[in-house]
MARLO-607469 format. One line per 4 residues: number of its first residue (from 1); their letters; for each residue x, y, z of C-alpha. Coordinates in Angstrom, 2 decimals. Each point is the difference from the previous one (the first is absolute). Layout:
% residues N
NUM	A	X Y Z ~ ...
//
This chain:
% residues 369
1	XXXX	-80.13 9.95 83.67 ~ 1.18 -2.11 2.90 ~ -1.26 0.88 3.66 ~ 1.41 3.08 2.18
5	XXXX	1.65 0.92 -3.81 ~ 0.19 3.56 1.57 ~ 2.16 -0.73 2.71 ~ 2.01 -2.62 -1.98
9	XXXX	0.81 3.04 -2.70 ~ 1.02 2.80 3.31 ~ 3.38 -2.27 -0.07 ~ 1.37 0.87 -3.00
13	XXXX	2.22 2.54 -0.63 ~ -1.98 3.48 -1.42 ~ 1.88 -0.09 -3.27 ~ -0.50 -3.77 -0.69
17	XXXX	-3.75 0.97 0.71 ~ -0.04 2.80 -2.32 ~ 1.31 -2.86 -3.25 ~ -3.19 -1.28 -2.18
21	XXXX	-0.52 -3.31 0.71 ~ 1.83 -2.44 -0.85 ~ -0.74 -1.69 -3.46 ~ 3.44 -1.14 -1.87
25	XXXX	-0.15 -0.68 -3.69 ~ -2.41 -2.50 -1.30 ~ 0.59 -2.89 -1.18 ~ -1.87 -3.07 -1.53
29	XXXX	-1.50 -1.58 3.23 ~ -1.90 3.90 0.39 ~ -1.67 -0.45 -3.14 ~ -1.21 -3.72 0.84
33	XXXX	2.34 -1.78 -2.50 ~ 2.46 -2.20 0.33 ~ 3.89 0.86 0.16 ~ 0.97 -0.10 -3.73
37	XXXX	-3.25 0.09 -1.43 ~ -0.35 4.08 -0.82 ~ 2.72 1.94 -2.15 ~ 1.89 1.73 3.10
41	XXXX	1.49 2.94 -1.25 ~ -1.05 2.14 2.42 ~ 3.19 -0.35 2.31 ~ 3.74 1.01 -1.47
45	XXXX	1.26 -3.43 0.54 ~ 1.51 -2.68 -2.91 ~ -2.29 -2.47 -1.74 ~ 3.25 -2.02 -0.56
49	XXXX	1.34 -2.58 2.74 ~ 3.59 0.65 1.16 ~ 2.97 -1.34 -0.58 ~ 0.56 -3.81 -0.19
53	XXXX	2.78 0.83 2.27 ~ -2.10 1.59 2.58 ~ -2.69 -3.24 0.15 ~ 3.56 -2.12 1.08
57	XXXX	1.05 2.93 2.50 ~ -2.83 0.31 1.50 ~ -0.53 -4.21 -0.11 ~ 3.60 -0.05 2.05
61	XXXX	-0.80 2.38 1.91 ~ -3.66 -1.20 1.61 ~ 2.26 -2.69 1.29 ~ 0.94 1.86 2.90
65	XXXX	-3.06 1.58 0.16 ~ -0.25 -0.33 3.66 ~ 2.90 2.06 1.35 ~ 0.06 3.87 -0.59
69	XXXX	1.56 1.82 -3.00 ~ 2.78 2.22 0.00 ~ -1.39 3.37 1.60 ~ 2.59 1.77 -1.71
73	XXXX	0.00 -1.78 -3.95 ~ 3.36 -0.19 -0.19 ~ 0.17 -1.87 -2.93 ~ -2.38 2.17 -1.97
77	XXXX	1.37 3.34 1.31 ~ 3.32 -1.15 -1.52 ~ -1.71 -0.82 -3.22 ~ -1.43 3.19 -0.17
81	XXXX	3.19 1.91 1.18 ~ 1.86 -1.53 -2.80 ~ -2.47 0.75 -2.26 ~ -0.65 3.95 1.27
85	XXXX	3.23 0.56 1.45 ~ -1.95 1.08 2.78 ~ 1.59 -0.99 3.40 ~ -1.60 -2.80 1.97
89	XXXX	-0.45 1.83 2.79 ~ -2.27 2.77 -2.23 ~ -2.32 -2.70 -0.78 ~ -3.08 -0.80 1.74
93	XXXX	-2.90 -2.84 -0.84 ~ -3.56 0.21 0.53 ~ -2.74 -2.13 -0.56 ~ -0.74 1.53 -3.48
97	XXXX	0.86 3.40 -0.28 ~ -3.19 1.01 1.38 ~ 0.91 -1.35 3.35 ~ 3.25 2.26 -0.54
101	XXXX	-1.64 3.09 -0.68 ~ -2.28 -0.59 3.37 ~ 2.79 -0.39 1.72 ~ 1.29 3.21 -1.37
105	XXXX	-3.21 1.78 1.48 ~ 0.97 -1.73 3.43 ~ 4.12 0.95 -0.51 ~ -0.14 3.05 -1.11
109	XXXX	-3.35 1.94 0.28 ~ -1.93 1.81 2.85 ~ -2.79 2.53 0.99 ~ 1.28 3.33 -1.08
113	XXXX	2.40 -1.68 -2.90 ~ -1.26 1.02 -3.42 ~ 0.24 -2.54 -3.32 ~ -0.15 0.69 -3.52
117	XXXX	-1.26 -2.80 -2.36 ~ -1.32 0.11 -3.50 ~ -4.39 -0.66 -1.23 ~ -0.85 -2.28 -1.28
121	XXXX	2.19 -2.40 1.86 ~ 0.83 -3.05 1.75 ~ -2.26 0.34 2.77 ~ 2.06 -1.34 3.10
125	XXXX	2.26 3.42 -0.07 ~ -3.26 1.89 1.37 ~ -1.19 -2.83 2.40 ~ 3.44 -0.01 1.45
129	XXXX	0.07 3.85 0.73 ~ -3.62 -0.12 1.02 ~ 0.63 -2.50 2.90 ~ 3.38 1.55 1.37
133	XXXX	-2.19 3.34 -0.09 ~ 2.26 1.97 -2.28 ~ -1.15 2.68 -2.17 ~ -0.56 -0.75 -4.03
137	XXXX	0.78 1.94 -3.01 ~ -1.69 -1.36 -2.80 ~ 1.51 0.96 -3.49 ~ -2.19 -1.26 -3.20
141	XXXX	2.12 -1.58 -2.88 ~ 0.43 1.77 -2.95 ~ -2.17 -0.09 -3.11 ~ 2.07 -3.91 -0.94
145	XXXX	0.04 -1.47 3.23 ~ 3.32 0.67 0.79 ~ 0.67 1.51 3.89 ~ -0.05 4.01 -0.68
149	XXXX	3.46 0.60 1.59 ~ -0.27 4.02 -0.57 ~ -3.40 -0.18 2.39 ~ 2.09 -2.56 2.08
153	XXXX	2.67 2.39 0.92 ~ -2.42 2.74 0.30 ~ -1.75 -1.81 2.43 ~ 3.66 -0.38 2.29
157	XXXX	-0.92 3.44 1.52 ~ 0.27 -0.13 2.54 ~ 2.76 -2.98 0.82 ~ -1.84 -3.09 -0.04
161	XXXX	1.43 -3.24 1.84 ~ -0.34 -2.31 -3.05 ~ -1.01 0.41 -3.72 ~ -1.39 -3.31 -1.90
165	XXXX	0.31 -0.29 -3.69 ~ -0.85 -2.95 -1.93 ~ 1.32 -1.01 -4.07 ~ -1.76 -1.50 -1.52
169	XXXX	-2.55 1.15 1.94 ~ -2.99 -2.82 0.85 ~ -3.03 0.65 -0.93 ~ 1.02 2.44 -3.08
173	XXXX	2.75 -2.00 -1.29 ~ 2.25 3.07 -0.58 ~ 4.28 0.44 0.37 ~ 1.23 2.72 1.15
177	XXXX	3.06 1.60 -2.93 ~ 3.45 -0.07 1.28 ~ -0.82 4.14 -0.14 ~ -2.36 -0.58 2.35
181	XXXX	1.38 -2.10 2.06 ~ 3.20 2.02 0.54 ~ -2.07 3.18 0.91 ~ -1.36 -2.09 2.52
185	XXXX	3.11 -1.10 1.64 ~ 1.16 3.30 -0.29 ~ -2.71 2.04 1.40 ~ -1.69 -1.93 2.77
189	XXXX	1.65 1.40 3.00 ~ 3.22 -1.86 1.87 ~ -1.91 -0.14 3.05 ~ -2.48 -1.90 -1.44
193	XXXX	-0.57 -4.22 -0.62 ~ -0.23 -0.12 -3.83 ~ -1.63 -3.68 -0.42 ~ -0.43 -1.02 -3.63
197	XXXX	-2.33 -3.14 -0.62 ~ 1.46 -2.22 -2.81 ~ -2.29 -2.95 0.34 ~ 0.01 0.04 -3.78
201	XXXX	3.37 0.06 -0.17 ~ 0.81 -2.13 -2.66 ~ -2.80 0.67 -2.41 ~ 1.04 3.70 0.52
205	XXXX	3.73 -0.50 -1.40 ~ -1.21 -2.76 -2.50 ~ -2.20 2.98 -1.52 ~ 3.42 2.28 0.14
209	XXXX	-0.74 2.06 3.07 ~ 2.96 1.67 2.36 ~ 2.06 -2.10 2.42 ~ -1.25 1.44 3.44
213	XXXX	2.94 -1.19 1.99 ~ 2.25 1.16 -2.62 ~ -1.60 3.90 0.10 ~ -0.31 -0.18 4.48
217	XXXX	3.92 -0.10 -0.38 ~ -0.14 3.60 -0.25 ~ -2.01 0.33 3.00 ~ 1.44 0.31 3.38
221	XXXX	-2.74 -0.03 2.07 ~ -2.05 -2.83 1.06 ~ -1.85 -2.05 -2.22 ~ -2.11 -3.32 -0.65
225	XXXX	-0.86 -2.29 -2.85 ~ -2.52 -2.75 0.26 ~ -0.10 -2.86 -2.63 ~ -1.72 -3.64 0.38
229	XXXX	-0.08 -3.37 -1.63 ~ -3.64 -0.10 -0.27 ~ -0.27 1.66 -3.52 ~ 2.70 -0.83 -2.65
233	XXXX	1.10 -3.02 2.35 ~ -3.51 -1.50 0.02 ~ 0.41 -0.65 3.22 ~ -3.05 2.00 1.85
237	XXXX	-1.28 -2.95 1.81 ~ 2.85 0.04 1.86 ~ 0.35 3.11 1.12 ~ 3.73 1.56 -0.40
241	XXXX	0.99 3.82 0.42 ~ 3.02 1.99 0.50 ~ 1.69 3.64 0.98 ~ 2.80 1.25 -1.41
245	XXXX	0.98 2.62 2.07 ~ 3.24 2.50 0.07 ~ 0.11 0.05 3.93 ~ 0.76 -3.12 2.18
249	XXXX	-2.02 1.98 2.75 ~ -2.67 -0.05 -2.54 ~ -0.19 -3.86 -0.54 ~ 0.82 -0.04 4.20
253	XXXX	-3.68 2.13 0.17 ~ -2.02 -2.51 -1.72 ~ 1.95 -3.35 1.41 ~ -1.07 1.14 3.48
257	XXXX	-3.32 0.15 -0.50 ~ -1.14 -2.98 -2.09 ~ -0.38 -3.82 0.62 ~ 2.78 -1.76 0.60
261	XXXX	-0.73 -2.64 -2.78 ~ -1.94 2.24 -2.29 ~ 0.97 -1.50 -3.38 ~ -0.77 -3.92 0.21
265	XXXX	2.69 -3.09 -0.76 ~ -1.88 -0.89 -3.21 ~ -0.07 3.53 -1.22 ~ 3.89 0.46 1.02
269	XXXX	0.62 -2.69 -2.40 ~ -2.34 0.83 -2.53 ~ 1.63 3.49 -0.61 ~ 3.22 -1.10 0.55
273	XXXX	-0.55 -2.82 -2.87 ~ -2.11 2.72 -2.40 ~ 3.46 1.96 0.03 ~ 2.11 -2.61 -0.92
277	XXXX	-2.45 -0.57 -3.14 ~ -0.12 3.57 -1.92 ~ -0.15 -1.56 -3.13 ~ -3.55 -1.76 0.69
281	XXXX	-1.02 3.48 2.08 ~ 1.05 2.42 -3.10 ~ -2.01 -1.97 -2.71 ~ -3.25 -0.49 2.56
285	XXXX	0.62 3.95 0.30 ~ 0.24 0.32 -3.87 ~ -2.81 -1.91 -0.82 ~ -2.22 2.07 2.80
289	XXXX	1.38 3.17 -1.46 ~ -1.15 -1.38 -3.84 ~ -3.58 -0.40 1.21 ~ 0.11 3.10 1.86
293	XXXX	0.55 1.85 -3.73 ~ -2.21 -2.21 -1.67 ~ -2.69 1.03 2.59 ~ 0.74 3.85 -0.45
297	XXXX	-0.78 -0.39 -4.27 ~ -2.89 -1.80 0.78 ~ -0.94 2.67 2.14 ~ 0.43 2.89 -2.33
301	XXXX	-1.98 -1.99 -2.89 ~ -2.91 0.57 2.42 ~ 0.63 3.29 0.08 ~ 1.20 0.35 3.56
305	XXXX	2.90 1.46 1.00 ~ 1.76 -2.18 2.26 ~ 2.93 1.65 2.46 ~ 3.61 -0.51 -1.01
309	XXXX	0.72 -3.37 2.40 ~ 3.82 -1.34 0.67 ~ -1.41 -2.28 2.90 ~ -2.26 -3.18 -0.71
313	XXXX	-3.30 1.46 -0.18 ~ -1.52 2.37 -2.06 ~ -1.82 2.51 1.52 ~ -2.95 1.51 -2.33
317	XXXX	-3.30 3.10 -0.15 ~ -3.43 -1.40 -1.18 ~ -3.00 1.81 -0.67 ~ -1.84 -1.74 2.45
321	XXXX	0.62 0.08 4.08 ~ 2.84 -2.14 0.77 ~ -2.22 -2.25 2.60 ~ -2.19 -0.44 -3.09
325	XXXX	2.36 -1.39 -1.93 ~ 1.83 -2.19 2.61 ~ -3.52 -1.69 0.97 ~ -0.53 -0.65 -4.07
329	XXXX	2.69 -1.86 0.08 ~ 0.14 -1.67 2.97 ~ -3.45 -1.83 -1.46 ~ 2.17 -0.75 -3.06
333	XXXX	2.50 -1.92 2.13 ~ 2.73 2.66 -0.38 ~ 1.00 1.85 3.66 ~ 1.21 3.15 -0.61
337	XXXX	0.25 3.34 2.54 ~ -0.77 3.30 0.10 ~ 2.19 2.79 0.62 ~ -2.43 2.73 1.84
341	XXXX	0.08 3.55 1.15 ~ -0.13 2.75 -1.83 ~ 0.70 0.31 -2.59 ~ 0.57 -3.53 -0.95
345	XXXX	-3.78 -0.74 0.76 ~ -0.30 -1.86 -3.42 ~ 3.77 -1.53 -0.18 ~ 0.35 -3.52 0.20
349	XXXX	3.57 -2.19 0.79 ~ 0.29 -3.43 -2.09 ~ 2.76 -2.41 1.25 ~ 1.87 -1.50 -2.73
353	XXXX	-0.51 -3.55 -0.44 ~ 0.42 -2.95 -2.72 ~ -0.71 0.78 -3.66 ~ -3.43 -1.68 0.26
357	XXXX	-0.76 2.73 3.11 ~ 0.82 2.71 -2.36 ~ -2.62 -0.61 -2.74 ~ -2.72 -1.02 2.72
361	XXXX	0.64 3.22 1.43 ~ -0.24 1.70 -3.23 ~ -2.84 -1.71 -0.99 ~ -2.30 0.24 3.18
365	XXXX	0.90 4.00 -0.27 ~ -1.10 0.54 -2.92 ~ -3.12 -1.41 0.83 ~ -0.19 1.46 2.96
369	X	0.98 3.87 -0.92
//
């Protein structure tokens, strides 16, 4: 602890002091090893490179590496608007959408604001409430994984300022029905921020699940998608996010309170060039989703009974504690997480990677359980 570490911590804010430490996910350098050398399928990111078209973007691009990007994308919010028909101007970027949904906390949250977000879930949505003070309704996932939108709604008593839902939901892996999803729409109150988190996006529709922005059409009242490029654009080193919203003032909230330059030249150009190149992006996601299957059988032939999963990752109970397991396998060379809290105390989350991941994850669990 560094000197006069009491006085040092009186500065910060009392929710910021009130977070766990910080600790971030871990990756090979926290286990001693060298990047590359341990099976990492422990965060939901793409063992395949990207594009061929995004090495040349990006190649063009660090050319000009010395002046600033365009704060506003321009470029890529077009791309996107064609591709959505979502108005530029209801399109915001963020420095992966985790950046985006911090900057939600900052936008739109407050002490005395309540939220409603799903458990087990991607944590950000609580750490962003937590620091702008607002209150928290917590509503477990149903029995599949899948965000329990009958609790959800139950939970909007009274009016709460924003309601987060997330399909497929990370770390269970589960869609929400278009049934669902319409009750959701439906029922959480006009008043209210309904923000759905699609970082799965594509894996979600490539495993047949409802078109979100297709169902919010129905729904007057403001609302907010999130998708990125890190996961079926194999871009996560670069760091890529955006909002869809159905507001301008929405998109208008969040511009005015991040960076100017949040989203980097080289990763302007590397989404912009992963878009133009769906063919190469839709066979990387194809591929992920055929391992993701062949994971599940491999599952059940141990007898476990792994979640249903339309995401890349397969989410999993053992009969041993999931920090158990994780460790096991961590001095096999394979990183994996757990997913903690009850009552997923023994439930473990595997990243899909390359066919050759898939049996050494097999085989070092059945060794292991």
């Amino acid at each position: 602890m560094s000197q006069n570490s009491d006085t040092a911590a009186g500065v910060l804010r009392r929710s910021v002091a009130a977070l766990p430490p910080h600790r971030g996910p871990q990756i090979e350098e926290d286990l001693n090893a060298k990047p590359g050398a341990l099976r990492r399928m422990s965060l939901n990111e793409s063992a395949e490179p990207p594009s061929p078209k995004v090495a040349a973007a990006v190649a063009a691009a660090v050319v000009n590496a010395n002046r600033y990007p365009d704060p506003r994308a321009r470029a890529l919010a077009e791309a996107i608007s064609d591709r959505t028909e979502v108005p530029v101007s209801r399109i915001a970027f963020g420095n992966g959408s985790h950046e985006l949904i911090m900057l939600m906390g900052t936008a739109f949250m407050e002490a005395g604001s309540r939220i409603v977000v799903p458990s087990p879930s991607f944590q950000p949505y609580q750490t962003a409430a937590r620091i702008a003070g607002a209150e928290l309704s917590i509503v477990p996932v149903d029995a599949e994984g899948a965000n329990d939108v009958d609790a959800m709604l139950a939970a909007c008593t009274p009016v709460p300022r924003m309601v987060i839902a997330a399909t497929p939901n990370n770390p269970t892996g589960a869609l929400l029905s278009q049934v669902a999803l319409d009750k959701l729409i439906a029922g959480v109150p006009k008043t209210t921020l309904l923000v759905i988190d699609e970082a799965y996006y594509e894996f979600g529709r490539l495993a047949g699940g409802p078109d979100v922005l297709k169902a919010l059409k129905a729904r007057k009242a403001p609302w907010l998608v999130l998708r990125t490029f890190s996961k079926a654009y194999n871009l996560a080193g670069l760091r890529v996010g955006y909002a869809l919203a159905s507001h301008d003032e929405i998109v208008e909230g969040i511009n005015r309170v991040r960076g100017v330059f949040n989203v980097n030249r080289l990763a302007q150009a590397a989404a912009l060039a992963a878009l133009s190149d769906e063919p190469y992006a839709r066979a990387s996601q194809k591929r992920t989703a055929a391992e993701r299957d062949r994971l599940a059988v491999g599952l059940k032939a141990m007898g476990l009974s792994p979640l249903p999963s339309a995401a890349n990752f397969v989410c999993v109970k053992t009969s041993k504690p999931a920090s158990d397991v994780v460790s096991a396998l961590a001095r096999k060379g394979i990183m994996i997480v757990p997913v903690g809290g009850p009552p997923y105390e023994n439930h473990i989350r595997i990243t899909l990677g390359t066919p050759e991941d898939t049996d050494a994850v097999l085989t070092a669990l059945k060794e292991v359980l």
